[in-house]
N, CA, C and O atoms as a GROMACS GRO file, in nm:
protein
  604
    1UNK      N    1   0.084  -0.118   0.000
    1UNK     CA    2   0.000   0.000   0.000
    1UNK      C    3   0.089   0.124   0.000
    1UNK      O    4   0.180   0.140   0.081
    2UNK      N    5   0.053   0.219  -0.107
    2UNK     CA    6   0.146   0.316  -0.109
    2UNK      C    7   0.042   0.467  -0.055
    2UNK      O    8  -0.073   0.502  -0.084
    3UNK      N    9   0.182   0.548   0.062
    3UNK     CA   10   0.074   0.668   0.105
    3UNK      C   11   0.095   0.769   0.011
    3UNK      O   12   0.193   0.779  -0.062
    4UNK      N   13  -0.065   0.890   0.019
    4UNK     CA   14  -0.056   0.981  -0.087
    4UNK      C   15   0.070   1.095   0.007
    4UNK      O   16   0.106   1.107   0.124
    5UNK      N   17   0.108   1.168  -0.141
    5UNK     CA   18   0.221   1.273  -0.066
    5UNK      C   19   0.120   1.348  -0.017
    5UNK      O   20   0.007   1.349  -0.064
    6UNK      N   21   0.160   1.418   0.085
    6UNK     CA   22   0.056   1.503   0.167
    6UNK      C   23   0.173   1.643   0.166
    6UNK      O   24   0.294   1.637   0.143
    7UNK      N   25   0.086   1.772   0.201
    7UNK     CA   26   0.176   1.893   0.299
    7UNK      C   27   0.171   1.807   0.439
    7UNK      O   28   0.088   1.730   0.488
    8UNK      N   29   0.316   1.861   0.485
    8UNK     CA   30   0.309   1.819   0.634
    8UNK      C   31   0.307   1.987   0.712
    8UNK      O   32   0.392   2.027   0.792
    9UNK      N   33   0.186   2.067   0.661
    9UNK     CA   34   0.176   2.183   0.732
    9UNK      C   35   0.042   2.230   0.699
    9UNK      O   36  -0.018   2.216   0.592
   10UNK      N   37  -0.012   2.307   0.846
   10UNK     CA   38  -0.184   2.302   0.814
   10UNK      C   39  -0.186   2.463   0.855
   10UNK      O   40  -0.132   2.467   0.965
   11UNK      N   41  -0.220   2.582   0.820
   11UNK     CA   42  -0.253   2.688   0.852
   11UNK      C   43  -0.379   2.724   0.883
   11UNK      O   44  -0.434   2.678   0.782
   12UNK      N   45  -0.487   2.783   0.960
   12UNK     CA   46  -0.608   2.842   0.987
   12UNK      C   47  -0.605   2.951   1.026
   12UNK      O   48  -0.510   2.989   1.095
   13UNK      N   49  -0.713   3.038   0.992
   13UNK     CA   50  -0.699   3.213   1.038
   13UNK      C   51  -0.826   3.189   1.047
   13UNK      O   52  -0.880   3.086   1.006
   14UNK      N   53  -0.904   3.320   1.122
   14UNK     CA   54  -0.990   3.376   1.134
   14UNK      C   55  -0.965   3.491   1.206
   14UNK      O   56  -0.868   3.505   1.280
   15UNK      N   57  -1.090   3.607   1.179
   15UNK     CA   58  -1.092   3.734   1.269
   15UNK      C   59  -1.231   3.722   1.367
   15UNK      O   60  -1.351   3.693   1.364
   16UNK      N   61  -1.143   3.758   1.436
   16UNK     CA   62  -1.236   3.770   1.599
   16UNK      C   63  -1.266   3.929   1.585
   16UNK      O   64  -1.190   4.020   1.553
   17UNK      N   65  -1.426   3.931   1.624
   17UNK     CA   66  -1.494   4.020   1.647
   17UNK      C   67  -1.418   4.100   1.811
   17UNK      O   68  -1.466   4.175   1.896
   18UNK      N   69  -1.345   4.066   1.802
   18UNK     CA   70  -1.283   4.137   1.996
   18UNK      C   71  -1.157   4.207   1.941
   18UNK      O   72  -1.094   4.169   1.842
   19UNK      N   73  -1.136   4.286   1.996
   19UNK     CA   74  -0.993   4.384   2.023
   19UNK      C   75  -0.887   4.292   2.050
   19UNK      O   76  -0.913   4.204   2.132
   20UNK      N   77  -0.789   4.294   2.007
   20UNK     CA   78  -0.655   4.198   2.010
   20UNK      C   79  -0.616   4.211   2.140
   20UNK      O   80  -0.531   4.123   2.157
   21UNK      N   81  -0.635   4.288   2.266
   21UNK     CA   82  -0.611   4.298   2.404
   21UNK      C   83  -0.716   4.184   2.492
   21UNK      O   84  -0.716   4.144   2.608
   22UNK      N   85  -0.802   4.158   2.373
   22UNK     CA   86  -0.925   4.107   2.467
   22UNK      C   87  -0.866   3.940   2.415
   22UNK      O   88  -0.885   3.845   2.492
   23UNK      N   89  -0.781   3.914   2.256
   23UNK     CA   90  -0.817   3.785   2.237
   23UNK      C   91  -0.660   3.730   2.342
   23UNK      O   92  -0.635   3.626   2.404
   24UNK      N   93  -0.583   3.856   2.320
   24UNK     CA   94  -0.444   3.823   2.399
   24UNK      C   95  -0.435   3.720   2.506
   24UNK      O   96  -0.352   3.630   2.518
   25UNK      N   97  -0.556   3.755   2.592
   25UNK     CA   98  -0.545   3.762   2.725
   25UNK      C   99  -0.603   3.588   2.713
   25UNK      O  100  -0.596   3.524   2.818
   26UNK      N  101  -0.641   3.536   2.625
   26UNK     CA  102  -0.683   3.414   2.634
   26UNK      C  103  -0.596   3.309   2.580
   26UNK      O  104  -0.637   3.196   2.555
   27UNK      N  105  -0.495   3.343   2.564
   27UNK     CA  106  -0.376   3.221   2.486
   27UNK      C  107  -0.281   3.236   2.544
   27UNK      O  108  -0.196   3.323   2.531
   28UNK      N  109  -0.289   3.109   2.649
   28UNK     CA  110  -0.219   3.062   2.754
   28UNK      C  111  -0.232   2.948   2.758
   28UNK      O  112  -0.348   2.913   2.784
   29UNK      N  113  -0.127   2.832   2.737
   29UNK     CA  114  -0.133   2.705   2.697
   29UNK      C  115  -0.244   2.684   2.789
   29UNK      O  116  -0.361   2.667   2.754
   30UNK      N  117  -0.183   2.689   2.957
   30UNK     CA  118  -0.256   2.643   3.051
   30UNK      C  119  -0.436   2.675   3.081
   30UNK      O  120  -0.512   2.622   3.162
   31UNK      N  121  -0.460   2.775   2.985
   31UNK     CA  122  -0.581   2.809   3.028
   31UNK      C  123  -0.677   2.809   2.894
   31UNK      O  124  -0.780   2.874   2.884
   32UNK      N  125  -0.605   2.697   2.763
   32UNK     CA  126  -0.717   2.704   2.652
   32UNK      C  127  -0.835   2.588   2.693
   32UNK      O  128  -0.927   2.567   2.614
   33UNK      N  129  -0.830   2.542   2.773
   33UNK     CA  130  -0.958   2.442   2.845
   33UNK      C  131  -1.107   2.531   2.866
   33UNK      O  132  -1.227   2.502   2.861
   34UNK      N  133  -1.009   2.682   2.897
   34UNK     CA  134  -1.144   2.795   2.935
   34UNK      C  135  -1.200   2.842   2.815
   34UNK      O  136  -1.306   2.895   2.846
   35UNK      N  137  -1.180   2.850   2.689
   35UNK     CA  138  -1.220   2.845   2.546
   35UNK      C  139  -1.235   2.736   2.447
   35UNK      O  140  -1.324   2.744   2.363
   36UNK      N  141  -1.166   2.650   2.451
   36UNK     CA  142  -1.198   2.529   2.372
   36UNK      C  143  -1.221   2.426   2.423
   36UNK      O  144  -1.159   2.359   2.506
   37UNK      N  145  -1.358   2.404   2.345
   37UNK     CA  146  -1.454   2.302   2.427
   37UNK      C  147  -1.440   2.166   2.386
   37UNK      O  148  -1.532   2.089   2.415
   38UNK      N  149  -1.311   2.109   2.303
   38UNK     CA  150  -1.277   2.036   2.284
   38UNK      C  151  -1.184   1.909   2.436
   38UNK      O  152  -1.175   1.787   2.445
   39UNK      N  153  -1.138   2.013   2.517
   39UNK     CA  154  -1.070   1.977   2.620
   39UNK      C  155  -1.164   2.007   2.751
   39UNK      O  156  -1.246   2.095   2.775
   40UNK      N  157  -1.107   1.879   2.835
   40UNK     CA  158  -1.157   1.875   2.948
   40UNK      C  159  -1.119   1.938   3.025
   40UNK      O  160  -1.202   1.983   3.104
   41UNK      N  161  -0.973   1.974   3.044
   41UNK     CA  162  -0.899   2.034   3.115
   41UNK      C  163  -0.721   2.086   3.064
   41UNK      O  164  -0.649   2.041   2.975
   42UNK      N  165  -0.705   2.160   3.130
   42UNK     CA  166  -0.565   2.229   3.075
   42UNK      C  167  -0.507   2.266   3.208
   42UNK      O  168  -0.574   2.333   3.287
   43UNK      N  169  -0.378   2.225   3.241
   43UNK     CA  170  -0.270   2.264   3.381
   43UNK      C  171  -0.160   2.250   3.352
   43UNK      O  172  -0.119   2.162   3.277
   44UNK      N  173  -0.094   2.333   3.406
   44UNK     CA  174   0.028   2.352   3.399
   44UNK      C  175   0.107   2.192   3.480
   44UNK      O  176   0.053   2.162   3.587
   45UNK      N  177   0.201   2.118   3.442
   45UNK     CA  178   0.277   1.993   3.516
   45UNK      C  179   0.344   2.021   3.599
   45UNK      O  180   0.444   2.090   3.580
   46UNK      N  181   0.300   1.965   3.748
   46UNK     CA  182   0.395   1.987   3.850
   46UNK      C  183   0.499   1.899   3.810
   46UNK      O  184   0.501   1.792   3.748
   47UNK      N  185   0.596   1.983   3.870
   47UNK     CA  186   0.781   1.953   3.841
   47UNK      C  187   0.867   2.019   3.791
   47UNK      O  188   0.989   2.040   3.799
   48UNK      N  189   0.719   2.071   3.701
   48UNK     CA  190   0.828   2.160   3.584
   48UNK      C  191   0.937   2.270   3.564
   48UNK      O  192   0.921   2.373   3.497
   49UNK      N  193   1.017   2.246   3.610
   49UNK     CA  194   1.104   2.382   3.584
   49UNK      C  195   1.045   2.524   3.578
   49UNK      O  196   0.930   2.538   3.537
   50UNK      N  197   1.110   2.618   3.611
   50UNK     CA  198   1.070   2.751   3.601
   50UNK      C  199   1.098   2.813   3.460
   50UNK      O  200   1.026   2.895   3.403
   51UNK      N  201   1.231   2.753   3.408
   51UNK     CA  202   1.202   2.748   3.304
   51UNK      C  203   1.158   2.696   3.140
   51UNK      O  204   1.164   2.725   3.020
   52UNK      N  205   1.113   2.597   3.236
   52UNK     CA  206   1.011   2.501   3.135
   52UNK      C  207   0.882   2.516   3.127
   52UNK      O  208   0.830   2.494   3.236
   53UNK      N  209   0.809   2.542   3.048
   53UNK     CA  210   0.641   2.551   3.096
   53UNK      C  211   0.617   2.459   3.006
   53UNK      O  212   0.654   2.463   2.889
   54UNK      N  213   0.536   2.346   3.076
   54UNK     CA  214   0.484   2.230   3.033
   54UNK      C  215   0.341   2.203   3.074
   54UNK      O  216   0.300   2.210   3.190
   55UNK      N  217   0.284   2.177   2.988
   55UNK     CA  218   0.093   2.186   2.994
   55UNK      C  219   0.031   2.078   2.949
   55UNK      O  220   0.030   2.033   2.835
   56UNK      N  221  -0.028   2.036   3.056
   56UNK     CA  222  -0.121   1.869   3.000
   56UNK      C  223  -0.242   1.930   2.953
   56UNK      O  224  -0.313   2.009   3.014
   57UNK      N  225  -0.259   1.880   2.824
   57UNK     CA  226  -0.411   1.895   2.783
   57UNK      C  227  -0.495   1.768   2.754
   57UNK      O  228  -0.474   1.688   2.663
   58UNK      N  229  -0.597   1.763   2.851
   58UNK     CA  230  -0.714   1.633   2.863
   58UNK      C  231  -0.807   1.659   2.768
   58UNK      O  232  -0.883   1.753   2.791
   59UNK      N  233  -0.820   1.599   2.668
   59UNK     CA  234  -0.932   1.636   2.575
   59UNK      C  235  -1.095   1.538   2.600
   59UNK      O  236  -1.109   1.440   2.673
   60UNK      N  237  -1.153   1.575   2.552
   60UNK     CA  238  -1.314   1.479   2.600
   60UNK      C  239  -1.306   1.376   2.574
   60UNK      O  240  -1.342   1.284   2.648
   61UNK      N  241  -1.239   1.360   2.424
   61UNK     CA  242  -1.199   1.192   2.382
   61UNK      C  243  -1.125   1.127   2.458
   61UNK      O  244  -1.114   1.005   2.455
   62UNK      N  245  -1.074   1.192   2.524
   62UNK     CA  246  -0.937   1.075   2.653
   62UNK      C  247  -0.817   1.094   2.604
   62UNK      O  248  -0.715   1.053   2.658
   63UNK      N  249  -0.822   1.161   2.493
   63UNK     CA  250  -0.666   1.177   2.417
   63UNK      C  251  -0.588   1.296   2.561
   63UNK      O  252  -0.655   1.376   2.625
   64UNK      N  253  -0.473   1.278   2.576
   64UNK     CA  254  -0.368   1.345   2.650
   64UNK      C  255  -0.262   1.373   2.608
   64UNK      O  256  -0.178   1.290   2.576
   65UNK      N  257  -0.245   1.537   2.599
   65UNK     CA  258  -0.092   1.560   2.545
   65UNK      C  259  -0.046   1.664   2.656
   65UNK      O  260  -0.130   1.734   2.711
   66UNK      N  261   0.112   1.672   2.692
   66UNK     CA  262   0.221   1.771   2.722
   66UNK      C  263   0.233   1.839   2.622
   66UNK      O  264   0.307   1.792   2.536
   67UNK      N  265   0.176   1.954   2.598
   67UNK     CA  266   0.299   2.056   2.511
   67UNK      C  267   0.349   2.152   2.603
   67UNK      O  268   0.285   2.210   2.691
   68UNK      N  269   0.466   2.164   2.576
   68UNK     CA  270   0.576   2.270   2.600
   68UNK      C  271   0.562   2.440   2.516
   68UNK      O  272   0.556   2.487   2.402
   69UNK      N  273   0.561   2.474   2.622
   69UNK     CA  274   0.595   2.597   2.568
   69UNK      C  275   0.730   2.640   2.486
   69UNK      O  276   0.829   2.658   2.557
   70UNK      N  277   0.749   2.661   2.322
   70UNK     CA  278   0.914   2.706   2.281
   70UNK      C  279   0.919   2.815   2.303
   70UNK      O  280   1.017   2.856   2.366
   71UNK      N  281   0.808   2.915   2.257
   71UNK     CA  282   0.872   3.059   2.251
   71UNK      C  283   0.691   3.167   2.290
   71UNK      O  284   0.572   3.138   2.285
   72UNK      N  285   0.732   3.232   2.308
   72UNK     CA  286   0.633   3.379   2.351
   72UNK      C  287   0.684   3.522   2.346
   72UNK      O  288   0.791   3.566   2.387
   73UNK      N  289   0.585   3.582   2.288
   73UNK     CA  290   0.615   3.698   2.242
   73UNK      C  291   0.512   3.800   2.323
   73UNK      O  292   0.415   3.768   2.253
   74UNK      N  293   0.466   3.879   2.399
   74UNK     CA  294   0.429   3.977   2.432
   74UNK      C  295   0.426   4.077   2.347
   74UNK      O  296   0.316   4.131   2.336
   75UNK      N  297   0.525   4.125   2.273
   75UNK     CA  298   0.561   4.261   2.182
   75UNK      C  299   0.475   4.197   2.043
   75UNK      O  300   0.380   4.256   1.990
   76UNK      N  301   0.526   4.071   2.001
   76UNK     CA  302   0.427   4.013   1.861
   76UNK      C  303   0.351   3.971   1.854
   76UNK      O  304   0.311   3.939   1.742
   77UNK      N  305   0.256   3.934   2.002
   77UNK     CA  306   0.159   3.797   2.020
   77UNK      C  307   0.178   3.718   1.940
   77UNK      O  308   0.116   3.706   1.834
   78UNK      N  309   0.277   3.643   1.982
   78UNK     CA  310   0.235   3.490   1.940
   78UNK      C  311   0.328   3.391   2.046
   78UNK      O  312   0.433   3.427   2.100
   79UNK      N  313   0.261   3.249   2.065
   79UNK     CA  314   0.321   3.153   2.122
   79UNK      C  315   0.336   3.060   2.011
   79UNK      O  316   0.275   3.065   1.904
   80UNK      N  317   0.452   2.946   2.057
   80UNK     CA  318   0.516   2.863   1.953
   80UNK      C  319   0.509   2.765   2.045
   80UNK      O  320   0.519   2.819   2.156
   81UNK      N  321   0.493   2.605   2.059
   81UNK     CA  322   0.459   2.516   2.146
   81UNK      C  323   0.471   2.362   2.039
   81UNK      O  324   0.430   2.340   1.925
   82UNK      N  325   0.536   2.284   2.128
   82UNK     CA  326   0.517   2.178   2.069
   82UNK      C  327   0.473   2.030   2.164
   82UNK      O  328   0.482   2.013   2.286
   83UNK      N  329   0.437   1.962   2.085
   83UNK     CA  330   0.369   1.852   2.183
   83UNK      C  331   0.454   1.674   2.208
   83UNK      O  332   0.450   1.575   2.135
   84UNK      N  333   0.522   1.693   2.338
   84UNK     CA  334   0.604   1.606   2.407
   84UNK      C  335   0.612   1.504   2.442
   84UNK      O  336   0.706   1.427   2.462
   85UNK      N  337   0.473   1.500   2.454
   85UNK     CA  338   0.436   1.337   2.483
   85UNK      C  339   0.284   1.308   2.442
   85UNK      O  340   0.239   1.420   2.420
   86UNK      N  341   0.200   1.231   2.425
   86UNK     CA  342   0.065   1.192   2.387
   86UNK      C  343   0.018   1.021   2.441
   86UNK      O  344   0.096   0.926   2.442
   87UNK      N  345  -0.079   1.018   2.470
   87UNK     CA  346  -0.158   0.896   2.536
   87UNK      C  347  -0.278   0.923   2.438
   87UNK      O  348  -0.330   1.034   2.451
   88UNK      N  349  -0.326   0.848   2.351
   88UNK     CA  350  -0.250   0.759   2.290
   88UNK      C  351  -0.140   0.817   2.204
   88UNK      O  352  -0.139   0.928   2.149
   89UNK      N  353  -0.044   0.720   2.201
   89UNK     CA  354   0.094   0.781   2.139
   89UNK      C  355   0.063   0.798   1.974
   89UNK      O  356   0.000   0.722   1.900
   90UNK      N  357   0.132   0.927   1.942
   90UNK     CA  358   0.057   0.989   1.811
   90UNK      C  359   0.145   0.908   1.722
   90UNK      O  360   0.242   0.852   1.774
   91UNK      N  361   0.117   0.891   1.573
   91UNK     CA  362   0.095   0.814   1.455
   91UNK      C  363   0.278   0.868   1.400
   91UNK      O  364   0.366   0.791   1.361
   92UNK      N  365   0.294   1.052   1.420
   92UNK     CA  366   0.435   1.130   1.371
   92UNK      C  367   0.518   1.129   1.485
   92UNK      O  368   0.492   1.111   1.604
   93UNK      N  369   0.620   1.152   1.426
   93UNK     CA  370   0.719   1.229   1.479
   93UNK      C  371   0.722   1.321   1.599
   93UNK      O  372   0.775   1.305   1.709
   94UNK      N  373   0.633   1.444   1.538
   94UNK     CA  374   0.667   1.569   1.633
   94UNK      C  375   0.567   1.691   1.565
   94UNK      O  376   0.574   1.704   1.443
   95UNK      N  377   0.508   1.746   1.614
   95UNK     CA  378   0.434   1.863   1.552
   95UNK      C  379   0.493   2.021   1.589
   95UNK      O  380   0.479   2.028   1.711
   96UNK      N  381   0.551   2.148   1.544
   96UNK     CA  382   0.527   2.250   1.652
   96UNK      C  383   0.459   2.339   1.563
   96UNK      O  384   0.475   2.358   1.443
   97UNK      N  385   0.360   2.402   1.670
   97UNK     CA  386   0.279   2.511   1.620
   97UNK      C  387   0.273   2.665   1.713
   97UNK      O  388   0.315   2.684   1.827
   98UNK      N  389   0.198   2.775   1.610
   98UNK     CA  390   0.194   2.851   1.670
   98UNK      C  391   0.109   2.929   1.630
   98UNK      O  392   0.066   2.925   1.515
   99UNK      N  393   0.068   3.020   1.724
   99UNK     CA  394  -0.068   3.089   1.739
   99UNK      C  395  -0.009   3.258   1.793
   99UNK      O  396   0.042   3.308   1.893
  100UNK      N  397  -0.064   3.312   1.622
  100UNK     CA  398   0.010   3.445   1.615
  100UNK      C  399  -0.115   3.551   1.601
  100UNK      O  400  -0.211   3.540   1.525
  101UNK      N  401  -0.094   3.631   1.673
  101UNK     CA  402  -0.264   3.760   1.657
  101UNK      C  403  -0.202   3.876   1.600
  101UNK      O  404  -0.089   3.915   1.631
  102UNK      N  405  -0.273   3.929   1.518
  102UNK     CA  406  -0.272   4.088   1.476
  102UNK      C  407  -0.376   4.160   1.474
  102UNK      O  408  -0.490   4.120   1.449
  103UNK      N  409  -0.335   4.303   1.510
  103UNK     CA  410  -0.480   4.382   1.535
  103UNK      C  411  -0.504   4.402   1.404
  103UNK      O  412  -0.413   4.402   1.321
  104UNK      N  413  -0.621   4.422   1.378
  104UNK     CA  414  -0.646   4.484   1.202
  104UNK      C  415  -0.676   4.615   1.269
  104UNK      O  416  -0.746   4.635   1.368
  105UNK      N  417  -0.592   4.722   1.178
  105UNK     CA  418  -0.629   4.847   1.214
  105UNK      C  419  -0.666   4.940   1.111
  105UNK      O  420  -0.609   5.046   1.084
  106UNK      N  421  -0.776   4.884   1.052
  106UNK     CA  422  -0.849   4.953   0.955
  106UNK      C  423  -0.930   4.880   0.874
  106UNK      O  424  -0.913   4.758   0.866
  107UNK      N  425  -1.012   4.931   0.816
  107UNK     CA  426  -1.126   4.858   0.722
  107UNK      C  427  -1.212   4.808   0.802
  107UNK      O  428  -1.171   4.795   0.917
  108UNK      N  429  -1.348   4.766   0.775
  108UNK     CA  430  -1.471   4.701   0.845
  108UNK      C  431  -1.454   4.615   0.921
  108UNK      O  432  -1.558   4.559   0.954
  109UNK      N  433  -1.301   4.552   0.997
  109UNK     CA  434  -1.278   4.463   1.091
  109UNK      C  435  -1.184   4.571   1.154
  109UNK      O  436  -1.103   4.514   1.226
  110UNK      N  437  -1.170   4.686   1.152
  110UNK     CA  438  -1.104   4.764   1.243
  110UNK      C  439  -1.112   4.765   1.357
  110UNK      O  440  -1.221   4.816   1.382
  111UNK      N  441  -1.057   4.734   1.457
  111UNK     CA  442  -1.033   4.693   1.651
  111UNK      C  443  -1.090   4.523   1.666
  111UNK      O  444  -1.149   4.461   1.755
  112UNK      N  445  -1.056   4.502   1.581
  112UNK     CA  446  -1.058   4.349   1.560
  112UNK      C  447  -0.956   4.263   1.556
  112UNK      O  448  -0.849   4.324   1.567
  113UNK      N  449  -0.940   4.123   1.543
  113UNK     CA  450  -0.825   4.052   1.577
  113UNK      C  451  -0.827   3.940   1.485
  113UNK      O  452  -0.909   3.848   1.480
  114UNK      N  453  -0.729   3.958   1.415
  114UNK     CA  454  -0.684   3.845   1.288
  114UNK      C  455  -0.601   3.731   1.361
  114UNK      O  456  -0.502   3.760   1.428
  115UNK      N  457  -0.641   3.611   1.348
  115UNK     CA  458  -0.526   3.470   1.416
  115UNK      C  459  -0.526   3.435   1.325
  115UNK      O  460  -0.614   3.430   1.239
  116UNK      N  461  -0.391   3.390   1.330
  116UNK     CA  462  -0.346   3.257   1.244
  116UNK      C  463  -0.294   3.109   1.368
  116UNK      O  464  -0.240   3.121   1.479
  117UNK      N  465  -0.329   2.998   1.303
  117UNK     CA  466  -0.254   2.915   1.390
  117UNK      C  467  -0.222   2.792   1.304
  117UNK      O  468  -0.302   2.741   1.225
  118UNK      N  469  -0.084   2.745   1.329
  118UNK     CA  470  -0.041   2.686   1.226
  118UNK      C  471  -0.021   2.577   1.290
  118UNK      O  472  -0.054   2.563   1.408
  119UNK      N  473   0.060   2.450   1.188
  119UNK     CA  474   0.124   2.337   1.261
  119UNK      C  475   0.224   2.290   1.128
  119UNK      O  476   0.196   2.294   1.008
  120UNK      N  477   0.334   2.251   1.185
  120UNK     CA  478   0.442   2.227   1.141
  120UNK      C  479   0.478   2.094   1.145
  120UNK      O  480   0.597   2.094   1.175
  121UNK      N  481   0.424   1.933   1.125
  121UNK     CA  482   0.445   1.795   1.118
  121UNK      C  483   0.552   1.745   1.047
  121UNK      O  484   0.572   1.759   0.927
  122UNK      N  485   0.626   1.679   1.134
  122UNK     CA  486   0.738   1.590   1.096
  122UNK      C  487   0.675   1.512   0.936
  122UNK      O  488   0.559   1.533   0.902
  123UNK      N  489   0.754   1.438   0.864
  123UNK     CA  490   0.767   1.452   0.722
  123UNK      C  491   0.655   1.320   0.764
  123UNK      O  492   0.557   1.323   0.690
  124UNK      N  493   0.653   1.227   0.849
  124UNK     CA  494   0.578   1.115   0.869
  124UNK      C  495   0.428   1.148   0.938
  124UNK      O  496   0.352   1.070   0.996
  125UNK      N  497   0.420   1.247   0.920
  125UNK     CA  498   0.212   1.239   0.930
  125UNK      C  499   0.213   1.238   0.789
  125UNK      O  500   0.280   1.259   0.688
  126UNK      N  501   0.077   1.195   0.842
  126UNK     CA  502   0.004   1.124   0.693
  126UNK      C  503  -0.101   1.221   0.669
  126UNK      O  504  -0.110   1.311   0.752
  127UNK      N  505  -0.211   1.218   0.535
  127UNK     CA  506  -0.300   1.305   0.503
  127UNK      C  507  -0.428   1.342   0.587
  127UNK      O  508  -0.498   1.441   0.564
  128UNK      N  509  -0.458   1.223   0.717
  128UNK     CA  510  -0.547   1.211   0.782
  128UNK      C  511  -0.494   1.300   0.925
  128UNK      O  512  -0.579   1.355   0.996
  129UNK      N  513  -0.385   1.305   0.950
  129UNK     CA  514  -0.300   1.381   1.061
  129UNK      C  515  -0.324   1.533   1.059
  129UNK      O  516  -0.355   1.593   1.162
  130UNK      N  517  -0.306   1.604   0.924
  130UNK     CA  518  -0.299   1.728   0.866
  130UNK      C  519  -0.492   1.732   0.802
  130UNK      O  520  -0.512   1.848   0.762
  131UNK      N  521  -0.564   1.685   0.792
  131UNK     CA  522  -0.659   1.684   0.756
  131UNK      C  523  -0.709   1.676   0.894
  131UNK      O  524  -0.813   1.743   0.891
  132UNK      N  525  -0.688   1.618   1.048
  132UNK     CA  526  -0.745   1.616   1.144
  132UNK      C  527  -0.716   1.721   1.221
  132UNK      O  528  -0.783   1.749   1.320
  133UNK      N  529  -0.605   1.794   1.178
  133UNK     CA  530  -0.549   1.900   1.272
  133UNK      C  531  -0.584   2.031   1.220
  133UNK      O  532  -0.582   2.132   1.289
  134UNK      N  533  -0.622   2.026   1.082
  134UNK     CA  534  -0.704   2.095   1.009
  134UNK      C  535  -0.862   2.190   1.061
  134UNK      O  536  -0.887   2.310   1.056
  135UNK      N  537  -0.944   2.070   1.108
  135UNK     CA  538  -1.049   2.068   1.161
  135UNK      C  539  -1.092   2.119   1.267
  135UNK      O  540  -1.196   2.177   1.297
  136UNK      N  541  -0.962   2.080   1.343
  136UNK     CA  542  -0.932   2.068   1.526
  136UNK      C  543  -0.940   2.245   1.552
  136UNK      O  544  -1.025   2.312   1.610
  137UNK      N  545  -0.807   2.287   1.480
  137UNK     CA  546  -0.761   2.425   1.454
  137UNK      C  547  -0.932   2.521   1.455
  137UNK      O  548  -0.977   2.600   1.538
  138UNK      N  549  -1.010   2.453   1.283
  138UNK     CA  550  -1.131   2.530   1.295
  138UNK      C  551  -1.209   2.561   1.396
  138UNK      O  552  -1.269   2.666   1.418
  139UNK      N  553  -1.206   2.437   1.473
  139UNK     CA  554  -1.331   2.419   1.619
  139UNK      C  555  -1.287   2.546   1.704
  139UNK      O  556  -1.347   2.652   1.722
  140UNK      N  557  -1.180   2.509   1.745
  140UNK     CA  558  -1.082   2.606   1.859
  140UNK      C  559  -1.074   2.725   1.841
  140UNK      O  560  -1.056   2.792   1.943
  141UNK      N  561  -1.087   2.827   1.659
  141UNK     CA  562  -1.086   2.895   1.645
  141UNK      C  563  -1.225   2.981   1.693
  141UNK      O  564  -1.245   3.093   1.741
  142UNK      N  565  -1.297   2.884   1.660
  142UNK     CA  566  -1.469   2.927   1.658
  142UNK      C  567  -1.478   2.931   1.822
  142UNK      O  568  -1.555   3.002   1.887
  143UNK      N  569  -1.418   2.874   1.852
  143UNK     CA  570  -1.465   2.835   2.011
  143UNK      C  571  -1.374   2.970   2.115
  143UNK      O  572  -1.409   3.010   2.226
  144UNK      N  573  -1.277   3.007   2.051
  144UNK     CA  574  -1.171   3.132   2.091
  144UNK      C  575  -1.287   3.277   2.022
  144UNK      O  576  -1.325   3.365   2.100
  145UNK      N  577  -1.308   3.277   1.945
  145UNK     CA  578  -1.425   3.347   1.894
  145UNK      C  579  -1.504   3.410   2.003
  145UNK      O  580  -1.498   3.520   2.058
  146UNK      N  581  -1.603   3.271   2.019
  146UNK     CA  582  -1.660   3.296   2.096
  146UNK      C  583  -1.643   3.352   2.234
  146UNK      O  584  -1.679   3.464   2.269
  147UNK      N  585  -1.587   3.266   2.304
  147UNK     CA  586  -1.504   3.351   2.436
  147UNK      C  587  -1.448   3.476   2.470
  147UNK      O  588  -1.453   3.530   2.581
  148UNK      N  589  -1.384   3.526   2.351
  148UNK     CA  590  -1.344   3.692   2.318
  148UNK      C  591  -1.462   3.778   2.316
  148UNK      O  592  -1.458   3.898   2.342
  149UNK      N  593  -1.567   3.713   2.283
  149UNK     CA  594  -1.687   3.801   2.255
  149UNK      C  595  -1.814   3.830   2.360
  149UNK      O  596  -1.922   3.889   2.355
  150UNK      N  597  -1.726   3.743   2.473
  150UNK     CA  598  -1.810   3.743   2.633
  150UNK      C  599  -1.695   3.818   2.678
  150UNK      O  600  -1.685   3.788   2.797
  151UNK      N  601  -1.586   3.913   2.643
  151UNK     CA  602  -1.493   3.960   2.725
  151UNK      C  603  -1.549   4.092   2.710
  151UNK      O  604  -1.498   4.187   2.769
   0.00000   0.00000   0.00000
């Protein structure tokens, strides 16, 4: 059985009806459980280094991942994070993604907030990996949406 070539990279955007101060304040590994209703729960791992930030995310399905925090920006909004370990153990390599905001400051989405959030898969996910993370991305976006718009 031969696999189809796939991209091993999935991009999603949307603009949030909220002020980029309002969507800021909600992308925090540890606290996307409070917007995406995909997860049961989100905490930071006791042990972790001070300078490690490491975050279990419990999803409804039972799936469990560590991602790590790589990088954060305050001045650019965006976080970069990749995922360390998984129960059940994932199909690739390694994924890292990141979740970057810009204010739009002008035109009919003016004081509004443009995301992008990407993912970056080792050469061994397959089309169903990037097609599932695809999806995942949409939900979370809609679901970050929403939450910005009760702020």
């Amino acid at each position: 059985m031969s696999t189809i070539p796939t991209s091993t990279s999935v991009v999603e955007t949307t603009v949030v009806k909220s002020p980029l101060s309002h969507v800021w304040h909600l992308i925090k590994l540890q606290d996307f459980s409070k917007f995406w209703t995909a997860l049961k729960s989100s905490h930071v791992v006791e042990g972790a280094s001070d300078e490690t930030s490491i975050v279990k995310w419990v999803f409804k399905d039972g799936t469990e991942l560590e991602v790590k925090l790589e990088e954060h920006s305050t001045i650019h909004h965006y976080i970069t994070y990749s995922v360390i370990t998984a129960k059940p153990e994932l199909s690739y390599s390694s994924v890292l993604s990141t979740i970057r905001l810009y204010p739009v400051t002008s035109g009919e989405f003016e004081n509004m907030t443009f995301v992008e959030w990407t993912g970056n898969f080792s050469s061994d996910a397959d089309a169903s990996v990037i097609q599932d993370a695809k999806f995942k991305r949409r939900d979370a976006l809609a679901d970050l949406a929403k939450a910005a718009a009760k702020k």
